[in-house]
FISEDO-401537 format. One line per 10 residues: for each residue y, z, x of C-alpha. Coordinates in pm, 1 decimal. Layout:
N
Y Z X ~ ...
//
This chain:
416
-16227.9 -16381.9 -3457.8 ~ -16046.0 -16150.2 -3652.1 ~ -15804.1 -16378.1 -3783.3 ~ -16059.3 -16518.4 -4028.3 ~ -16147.7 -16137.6 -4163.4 ~ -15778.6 -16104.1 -4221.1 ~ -15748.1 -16407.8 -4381.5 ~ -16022.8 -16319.4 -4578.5 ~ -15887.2 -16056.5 -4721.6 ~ -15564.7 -16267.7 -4835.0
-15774.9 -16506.2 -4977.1 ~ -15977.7 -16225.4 -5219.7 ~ -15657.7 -16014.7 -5273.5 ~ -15468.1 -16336.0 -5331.8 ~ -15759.8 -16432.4 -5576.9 ~ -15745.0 -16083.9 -5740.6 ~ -15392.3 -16128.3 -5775.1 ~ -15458.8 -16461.1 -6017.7 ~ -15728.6 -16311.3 -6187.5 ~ -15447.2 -16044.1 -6316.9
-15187.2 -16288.6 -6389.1 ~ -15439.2 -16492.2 -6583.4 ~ -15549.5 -16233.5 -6774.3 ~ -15191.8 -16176.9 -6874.2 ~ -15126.3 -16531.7 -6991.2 ~ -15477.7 -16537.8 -7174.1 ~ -15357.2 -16214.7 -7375.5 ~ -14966.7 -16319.4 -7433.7 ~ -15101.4 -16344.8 -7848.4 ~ -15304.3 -16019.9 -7823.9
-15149.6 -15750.7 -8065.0 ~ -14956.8 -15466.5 -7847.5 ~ -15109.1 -15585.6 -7553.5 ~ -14974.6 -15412.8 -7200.6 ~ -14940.2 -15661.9 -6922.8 ~ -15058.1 -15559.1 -6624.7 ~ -14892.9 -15622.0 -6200.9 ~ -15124.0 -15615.0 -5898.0 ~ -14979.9 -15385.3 -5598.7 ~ -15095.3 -15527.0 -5226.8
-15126.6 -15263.9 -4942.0 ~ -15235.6 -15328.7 -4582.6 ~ -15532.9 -15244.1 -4410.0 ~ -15646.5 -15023.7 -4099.4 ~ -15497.5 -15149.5 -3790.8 ~ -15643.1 -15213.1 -3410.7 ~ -15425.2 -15049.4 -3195.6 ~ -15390.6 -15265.5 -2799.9 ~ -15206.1 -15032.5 -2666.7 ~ -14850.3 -14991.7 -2607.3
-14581.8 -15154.8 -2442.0 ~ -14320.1 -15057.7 -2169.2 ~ -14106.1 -14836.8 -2393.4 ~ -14440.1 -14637.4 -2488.2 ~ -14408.3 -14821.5 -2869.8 ~ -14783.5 -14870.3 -2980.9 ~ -14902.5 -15207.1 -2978.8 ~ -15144.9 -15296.8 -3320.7 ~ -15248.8 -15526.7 -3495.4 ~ -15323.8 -15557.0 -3888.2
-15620.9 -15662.5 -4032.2 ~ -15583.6 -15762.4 -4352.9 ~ -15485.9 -15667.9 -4734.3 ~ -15607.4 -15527.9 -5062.6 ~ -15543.6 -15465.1 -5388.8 ~ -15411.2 -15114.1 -5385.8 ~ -15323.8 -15052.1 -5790.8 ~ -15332.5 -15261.2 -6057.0 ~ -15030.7 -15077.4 -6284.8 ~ -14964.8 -15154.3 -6673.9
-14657.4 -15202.5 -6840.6 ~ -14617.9 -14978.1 -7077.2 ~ -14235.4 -15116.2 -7168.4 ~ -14241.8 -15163.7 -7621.5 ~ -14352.9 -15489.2 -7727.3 ~ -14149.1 -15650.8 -8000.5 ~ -14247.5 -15512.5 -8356.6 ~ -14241.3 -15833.7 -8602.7 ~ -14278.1 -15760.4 -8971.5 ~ -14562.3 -15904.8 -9154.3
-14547.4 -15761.4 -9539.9 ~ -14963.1 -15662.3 -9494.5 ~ -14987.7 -15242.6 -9641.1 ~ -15288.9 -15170.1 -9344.0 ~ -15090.4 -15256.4 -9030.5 ~ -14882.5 -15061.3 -8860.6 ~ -14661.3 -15103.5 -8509.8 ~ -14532.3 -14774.1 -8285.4 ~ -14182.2 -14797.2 -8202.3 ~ -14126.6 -14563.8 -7874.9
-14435.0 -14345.6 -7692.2 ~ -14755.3 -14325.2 -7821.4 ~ -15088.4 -14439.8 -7875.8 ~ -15343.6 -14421.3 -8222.1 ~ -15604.5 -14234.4 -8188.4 ~ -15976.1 -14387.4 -8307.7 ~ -16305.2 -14259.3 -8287.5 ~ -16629.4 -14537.2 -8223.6 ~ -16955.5 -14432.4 -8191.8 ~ -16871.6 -14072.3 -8095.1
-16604.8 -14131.2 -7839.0 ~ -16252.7 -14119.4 -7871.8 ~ -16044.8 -14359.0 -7762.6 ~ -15642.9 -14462.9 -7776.4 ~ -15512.6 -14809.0 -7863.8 ~ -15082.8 -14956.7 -7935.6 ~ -15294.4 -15228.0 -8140.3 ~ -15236.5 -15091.8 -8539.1 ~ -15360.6 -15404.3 -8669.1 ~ -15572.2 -15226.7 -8898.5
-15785.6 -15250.9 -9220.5 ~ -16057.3 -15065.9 -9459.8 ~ -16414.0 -15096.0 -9452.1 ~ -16633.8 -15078.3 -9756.9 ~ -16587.5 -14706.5 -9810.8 ~ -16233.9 -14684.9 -9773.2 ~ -16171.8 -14590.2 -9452.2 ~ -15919.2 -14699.7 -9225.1 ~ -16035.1 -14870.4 -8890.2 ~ -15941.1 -15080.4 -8598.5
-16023.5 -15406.2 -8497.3 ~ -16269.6 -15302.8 -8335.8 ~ -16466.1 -15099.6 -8644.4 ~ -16332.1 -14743.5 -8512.8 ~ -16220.8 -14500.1 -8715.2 ~ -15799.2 -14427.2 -8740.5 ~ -15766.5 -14042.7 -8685.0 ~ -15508.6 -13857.5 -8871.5 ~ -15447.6 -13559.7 -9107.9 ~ -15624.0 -13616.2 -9452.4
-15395.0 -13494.8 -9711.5 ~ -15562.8 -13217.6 -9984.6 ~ -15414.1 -13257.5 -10333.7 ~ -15064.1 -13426.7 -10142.6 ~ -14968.0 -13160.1 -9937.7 ~ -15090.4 -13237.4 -9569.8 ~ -15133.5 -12874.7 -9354.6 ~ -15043.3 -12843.9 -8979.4 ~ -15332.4 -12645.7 -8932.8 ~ -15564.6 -12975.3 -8998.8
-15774.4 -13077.6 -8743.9 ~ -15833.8 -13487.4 -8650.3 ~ -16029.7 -13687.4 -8903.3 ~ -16083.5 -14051.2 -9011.5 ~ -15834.2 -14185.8 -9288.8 ~ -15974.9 -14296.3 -9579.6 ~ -15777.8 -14462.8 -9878.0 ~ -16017.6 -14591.8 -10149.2 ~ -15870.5 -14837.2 -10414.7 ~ -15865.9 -14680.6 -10738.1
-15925.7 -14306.4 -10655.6 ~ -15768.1 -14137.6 -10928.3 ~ -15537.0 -13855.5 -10875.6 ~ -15612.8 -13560.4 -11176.7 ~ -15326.5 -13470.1 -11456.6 ~ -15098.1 -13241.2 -11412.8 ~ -15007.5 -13013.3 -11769.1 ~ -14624.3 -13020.7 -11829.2 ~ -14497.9 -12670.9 -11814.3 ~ -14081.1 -12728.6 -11825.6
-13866.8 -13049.7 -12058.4 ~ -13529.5 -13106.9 -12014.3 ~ -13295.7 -13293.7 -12262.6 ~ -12931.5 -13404.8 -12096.7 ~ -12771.7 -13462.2 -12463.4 ~ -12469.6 -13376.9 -12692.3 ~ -12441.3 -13210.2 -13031.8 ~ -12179.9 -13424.5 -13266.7 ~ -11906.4 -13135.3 -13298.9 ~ -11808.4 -13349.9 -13614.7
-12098.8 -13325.0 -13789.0 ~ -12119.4 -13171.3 -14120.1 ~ -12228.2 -12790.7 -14170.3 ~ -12365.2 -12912.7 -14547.8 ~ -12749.5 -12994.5 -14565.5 ~ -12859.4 -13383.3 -14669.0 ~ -12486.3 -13505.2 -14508.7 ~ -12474.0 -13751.5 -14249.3 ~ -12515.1 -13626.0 -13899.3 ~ -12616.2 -13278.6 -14050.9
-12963.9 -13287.3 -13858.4 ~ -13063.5 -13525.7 -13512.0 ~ -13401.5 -13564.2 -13389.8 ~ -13546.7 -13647.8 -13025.5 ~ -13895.8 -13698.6 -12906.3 ~ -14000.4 -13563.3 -12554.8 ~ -14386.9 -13678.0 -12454.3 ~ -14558.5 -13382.6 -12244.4 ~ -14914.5 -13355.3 -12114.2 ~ -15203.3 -13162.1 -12123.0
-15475.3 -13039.3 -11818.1 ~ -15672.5 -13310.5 -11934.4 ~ -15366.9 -13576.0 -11909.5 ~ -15349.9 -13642.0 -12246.9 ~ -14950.4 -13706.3 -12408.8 ~ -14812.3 -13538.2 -12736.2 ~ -14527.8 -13575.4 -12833.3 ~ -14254.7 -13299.8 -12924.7 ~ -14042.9 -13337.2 -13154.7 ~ -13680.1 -13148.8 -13102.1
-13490.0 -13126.7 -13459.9 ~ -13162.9 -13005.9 -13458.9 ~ -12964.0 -12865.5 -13719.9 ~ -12601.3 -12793.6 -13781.3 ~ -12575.9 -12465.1 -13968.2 ~ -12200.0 -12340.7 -13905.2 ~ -11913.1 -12476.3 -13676.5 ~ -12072.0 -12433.2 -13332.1 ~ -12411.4 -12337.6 -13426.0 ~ -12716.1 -12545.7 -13431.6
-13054.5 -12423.6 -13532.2 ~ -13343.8 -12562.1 -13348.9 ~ -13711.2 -12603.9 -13416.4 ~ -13954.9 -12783.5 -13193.3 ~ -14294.4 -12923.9 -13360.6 ~ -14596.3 -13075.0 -13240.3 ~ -14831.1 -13343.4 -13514.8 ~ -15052.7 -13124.6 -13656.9 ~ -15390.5 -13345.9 -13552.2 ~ -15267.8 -13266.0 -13212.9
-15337.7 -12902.1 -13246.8 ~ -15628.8 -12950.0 -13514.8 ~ -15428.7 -12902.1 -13799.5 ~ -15380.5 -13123.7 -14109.0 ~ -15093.2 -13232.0 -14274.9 ~ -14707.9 -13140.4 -14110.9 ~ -14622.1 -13089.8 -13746.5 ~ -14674.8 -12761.8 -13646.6 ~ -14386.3 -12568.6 -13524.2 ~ -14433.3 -12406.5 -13161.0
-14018.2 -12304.5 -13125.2 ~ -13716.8 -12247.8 -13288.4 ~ -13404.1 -12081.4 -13219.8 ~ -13028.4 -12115.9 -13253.6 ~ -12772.1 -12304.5 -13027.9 ~ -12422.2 -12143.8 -13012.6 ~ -12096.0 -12317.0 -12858.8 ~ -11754.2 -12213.0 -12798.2 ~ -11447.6 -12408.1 -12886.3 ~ -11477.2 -12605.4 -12568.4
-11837.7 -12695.5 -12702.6 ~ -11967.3 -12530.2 -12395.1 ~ -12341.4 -12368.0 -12473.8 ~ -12305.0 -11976.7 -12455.0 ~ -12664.6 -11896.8 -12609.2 ~ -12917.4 -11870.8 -12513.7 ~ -12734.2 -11786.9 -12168.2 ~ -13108.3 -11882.6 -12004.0 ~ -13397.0 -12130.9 -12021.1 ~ -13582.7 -12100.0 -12293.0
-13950.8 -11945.1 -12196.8 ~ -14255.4 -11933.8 -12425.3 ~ -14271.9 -12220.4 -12609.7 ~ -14674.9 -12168.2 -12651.8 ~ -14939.9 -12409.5 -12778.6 ~ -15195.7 -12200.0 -12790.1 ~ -15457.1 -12475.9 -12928.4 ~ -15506.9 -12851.9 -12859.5 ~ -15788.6 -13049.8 -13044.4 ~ -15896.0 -13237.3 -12745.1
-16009.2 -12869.1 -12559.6 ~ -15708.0 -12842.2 -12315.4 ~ -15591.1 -12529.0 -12148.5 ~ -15321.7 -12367.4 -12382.1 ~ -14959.8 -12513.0 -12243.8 ~ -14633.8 -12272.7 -12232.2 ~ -14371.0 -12439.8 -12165.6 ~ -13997.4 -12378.2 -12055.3 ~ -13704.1 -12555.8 -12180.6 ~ -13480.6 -12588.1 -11901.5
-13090.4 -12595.3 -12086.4 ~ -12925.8 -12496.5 -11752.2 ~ -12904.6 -12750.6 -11418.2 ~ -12936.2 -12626.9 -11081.5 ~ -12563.2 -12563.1 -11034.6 ~ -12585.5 -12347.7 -11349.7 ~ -12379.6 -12641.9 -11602.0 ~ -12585.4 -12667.7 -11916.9 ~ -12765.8 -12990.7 -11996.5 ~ -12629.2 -12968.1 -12366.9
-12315.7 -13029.2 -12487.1 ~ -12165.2 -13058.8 -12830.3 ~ -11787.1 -13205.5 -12865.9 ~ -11694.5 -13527.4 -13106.1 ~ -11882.8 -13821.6 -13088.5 ~ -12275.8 -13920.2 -13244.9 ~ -12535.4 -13642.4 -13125.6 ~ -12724.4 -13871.4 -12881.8 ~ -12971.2 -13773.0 -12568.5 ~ -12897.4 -13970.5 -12232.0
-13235.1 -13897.4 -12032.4 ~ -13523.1 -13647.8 -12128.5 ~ -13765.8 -13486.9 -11844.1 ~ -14117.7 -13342.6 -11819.5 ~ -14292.5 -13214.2 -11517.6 ~ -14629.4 -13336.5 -11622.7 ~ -14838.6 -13643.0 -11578.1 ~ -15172.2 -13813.2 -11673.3 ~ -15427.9 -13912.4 -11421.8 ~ -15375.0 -14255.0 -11221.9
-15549.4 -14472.3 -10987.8 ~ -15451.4 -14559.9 -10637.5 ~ -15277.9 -14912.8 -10699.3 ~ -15130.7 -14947.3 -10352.7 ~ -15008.5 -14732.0 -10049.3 ~ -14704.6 -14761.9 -9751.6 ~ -14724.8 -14611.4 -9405.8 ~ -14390.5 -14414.4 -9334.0 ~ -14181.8 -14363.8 -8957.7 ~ -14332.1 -14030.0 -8943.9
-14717.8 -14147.2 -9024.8 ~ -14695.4 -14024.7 -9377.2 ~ -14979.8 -14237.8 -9591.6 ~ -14795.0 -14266.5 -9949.5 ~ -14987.8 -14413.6 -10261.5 ~ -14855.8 -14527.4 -10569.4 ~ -15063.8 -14514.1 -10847.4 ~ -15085.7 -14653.0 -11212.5 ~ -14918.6 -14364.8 -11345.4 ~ -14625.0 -14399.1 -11195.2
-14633.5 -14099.6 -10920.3 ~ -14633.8 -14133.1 -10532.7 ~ -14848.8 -13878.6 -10385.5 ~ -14935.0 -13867.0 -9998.0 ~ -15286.2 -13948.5 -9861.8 ~ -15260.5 -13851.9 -9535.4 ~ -15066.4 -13890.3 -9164.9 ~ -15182.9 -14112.2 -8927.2 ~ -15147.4 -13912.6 -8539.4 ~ -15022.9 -14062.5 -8199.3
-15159.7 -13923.4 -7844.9 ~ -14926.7 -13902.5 -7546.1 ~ -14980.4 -13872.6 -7202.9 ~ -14780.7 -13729.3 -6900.8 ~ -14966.1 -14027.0 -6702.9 ~ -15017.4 -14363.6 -6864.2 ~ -15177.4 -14532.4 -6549.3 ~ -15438.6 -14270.7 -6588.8 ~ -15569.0 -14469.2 -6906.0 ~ -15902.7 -14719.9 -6858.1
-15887.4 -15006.0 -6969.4 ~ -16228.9 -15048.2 -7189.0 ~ -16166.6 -15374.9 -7408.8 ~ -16117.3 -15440.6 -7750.2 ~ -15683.7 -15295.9 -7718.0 ~ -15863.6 -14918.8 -7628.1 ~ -15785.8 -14690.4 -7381.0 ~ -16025.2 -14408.8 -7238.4 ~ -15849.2 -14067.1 -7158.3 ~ -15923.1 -14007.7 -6773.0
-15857.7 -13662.4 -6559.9 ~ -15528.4 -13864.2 -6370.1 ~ -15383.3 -13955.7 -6741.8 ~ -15353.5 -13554.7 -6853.6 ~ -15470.5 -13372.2 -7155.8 ~ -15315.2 -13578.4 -7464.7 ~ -15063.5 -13452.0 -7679.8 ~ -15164.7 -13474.8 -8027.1 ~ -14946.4 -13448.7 -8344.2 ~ -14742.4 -13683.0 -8605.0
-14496.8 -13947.6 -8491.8 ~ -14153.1 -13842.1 -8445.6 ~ -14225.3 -13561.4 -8336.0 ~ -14276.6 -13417.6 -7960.9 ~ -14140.8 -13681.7 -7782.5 ~ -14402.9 -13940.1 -8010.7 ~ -14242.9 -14219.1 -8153.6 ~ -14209.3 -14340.9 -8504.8 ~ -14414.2 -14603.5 -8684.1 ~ -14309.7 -14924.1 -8885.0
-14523.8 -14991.9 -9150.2 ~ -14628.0 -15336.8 -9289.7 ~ -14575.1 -15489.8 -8886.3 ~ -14720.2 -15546.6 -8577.6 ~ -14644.6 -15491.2 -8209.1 ~ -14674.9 -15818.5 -8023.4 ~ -14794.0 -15850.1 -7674.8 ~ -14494.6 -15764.1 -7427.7 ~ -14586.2 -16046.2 -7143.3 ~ -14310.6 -16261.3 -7059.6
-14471.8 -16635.2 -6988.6 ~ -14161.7 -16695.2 -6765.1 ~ -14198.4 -16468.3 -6513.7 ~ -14604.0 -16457.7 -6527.9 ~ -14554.7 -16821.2 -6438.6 ~ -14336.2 -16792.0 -6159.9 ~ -14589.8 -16519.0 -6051.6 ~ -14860.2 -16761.1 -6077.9 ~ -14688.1 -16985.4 -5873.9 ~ -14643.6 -16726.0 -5564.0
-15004.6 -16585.1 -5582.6 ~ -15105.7 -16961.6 -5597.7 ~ -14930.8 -17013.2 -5212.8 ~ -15013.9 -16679.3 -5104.1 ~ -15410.0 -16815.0 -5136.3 ~ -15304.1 -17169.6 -4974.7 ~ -15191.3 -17020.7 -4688.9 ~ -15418.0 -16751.6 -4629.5 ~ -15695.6 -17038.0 -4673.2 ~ -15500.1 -17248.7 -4426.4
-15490.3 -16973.4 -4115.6 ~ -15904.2 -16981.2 -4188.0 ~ -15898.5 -17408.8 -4123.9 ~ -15630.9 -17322.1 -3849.7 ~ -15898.3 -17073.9 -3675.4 ~ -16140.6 -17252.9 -3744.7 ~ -16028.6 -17547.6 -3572.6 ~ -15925.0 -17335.4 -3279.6 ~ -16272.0 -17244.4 -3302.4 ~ -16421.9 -17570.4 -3318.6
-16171.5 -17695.5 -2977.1 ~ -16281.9 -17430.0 -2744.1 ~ -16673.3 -17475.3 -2851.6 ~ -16602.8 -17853.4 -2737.6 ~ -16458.9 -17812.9 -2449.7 ~ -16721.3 -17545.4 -2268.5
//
């Protein structure tokens, strides 16, 4: 009879149908999980011919699982303070290679191995751009992430000092008399990252004038005895104890020799801001220095790092400087359901999904990332359960029209 073939087919769609809901409660806790919706369609049908209008007469003979679709909708993104996880806000999957395939995963639930690198759950690789000294280059190609605890960024040599200060215009013109000379230390580096310290002495010769002279300690350059002098000049005001020379930076301050074998420094005293005001000033009140600047560094070591909205891997290290590691990159696609399923929170790329569209979040229609959180799982126990509860008659009753045929079955085979 075909009645029990169509029922049949009720009974394994129907059974399907569970399978996918349960598989959707069992994963409510996994990390960015997707849950998924079974789609029924109908089978072939008999056709018995047609009735007095000429309308065809058929009959069905059963159902199937036509698609089983993901929803793709954002999970909620919970923060959880740990440096190595990371949640996508908007479109977009991580990209991680395993054993020589790539794959695509929401789950950023990530952490290092024992070199450094920057994997899944799973033990693939997170793909990015690797930055080179900081700067990260759009012409990279895809590469694991690797952030080792403790690499050491090198030195930078200072090559410009700023002091933001004021020059008592009070101050005696006569040598040896209070407030006649004020002093300031500036630290600086070296290519190898060692500090010295300058010295900036300044001296009031004549109503608005100031000589200068800028030393280094003499064991610093090899020399005995005083601080060596690497610049001097004068200082001129007006009567508004605005600085009118020099009228630039001052260039060439030269140390030519450093005991510890470090590349000569020249550096450039910047006495002008960016809108043009001078840093200096000299009107009534004690000669004092607010903040003092240097472009230079020593080395450091990687002491922890943040993952920013646009992928951007920042490290701060013991020196005091934040210099980027790398950019993690999303994948999009112009066809989700195209993505296989393959375990572990991965997707394989399939010909339906598309090519994938590479590049850093925010960008291209990718979305952002929030570091230090997860995605969670965006199944909603409510309605899976009321699902559950449909699916659950839809196989009662399909298994009841098999006892009802079967019974029909069962009468006729009687009575003969």
């Amino acid at each position: 009879m075909g009645s029990f073939s169509t029922s049949l087919s009720g009974i394994k769609a129907a059974s399907n149908n569970l399978a996918v809901i349960s598989n959707n409660l069992a994963n409510m806790n996994t990390t960015a999980y997707k849950s998924q919706e079974a789609n029924f369609k109908d089978l072939f049908y008999q056709l018995l011919g047609t009735n007095g209008a000429g309308n065809a007469v058929q009959v069905g003979a059963g159902t199937t699982i036509a698609a089983v679709a993901s929803n793709f909708t954002q999970g909620t993104v919970s923060s959880n303070g740990v440096s190595t996880d990371v949640a996508i806000q908007g479109e977009g999957s991580f990209i991680e290679s395993k054993d020589g395939t790539t794959l695509y995963t929401r789950a950023g639930n990530f952490a290092q191995d024992q070199s450094g690198n920057l994997v899944t759950s799973d033990g693939g690789y997170v793909l990015g751009y690797p930055a080179v000294d900081g700067v990260i280059s759009s012409s990279q190609t895809l590469a694991p992430l690797k952030l080792v605890s403790g690499q050491i960024i090198p030195p930078k040599a200072s090559s410009q000092v700023e002091l933001q200060m004021n020059l008592d215009a009070s101050a005696s013109a006569v040598a040896g008399v209070n407030g006649n000379t004020f002093s300031s230390p500036v630290v600086v580096y070296d290519s190898l990252g060692t500090s010295h310290t300058l010295t900036f002495t300044f001296t009031k010769t004549a109503p608005n004038t100031w000589n200068y002279a800028i030393t280094i300690p003499g064991g610093d350059v090899g020399a005995s005895g005083a601080p060596t002098t690497v610049g001097s000049g004068v200082l001129q005001f007006d009567n508004n104890g605005k600085l009118t020379s020099p009228a630039a930076d001052v260039s060439g301050i030269s140390i030519p020799s450093l005991a510890d074998g470090a590349t000569p420094m020249s550096l450039k005293w910047s006495l002008f801001g960016p809108s043009g005001s001078s840093q200096i000033t000299q009107v009534s009140g004690d000669s004092n220095v607010s903040s003092t600047q240097q472009d230079g560094y020593a080395s450091g070591s990687l002491q922890s790092f943040t993952i920013n909205s646009d992928g951007t891997i920042s490290g701060s290290f013991s020196n005091g400087k934040t210099h980027t590691l790398g950019q993690i990159a999303l994948a999009t696609f112009q066809n989700n359901q195209g993505l296989q399923l393959v375990g572990s929170n991965t997707y394989s790329a399939t010909p339906s999904a598309g090519t994938a569209s590479v590049g850093a979040p925010n960008s291209g229609g990718r979305g952002s990332l929030v570091g230090e959180s997860l995605e969670a799982s965006n199944v909603d126990m409510t309605s899976e359960l009321s699902d559950l509860i449909v699916a659950e008659r839809d196989y009662q009753s399909n298994a009841r029209a098999i006892s009802t045929a079967n019974e029909m079955t069962q009468y006729v085979l009687t009575k003969l």
